[in-house]
N, C-alpha and C positions, 0 to 999 in steps of 0.2 A: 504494500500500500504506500502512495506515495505521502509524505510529510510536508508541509510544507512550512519553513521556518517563518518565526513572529516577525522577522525585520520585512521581509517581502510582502509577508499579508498587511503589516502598516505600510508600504509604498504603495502597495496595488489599492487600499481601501482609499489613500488619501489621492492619487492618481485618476483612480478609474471610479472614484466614490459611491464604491462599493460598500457598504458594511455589512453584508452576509457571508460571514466565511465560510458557511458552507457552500455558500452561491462560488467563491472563490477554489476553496477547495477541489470543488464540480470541475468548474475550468480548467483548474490545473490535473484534473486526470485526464479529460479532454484533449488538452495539449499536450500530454507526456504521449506522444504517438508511436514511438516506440518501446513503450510500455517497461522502460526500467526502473521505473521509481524517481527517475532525476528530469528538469525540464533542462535541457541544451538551451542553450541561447536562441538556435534559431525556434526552437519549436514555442520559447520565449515571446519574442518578434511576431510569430504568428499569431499568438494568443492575443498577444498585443493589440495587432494591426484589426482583427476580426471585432474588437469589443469596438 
């Protein structure tokens, strides 16, 4: 399962103002698109770019 650490869910919440971490969460398993548990930068980007 991937984890995703407290620093990036405060950039992402105050960035993309979001404050559902689970809504966050969602996404970033979404984005983990080759399914190792870690986001890549680009699959980063992507996530990014789509919201």
């Amino acid at each position: 399962m991937l984890q995703v650490n407290n620093e990036v869910l405060k950039i992402l919440e105050e960035t993309m103002k979001v404050t559902d971490r689970g809504l966050i969460e969602a996404k970033f398993q979404l984005a983990d698109t080759n399914h190792d548990g870690r986001i890549s930068f680009d699959e980063f980007m992507s996530m990014i770019k789509e919201s």
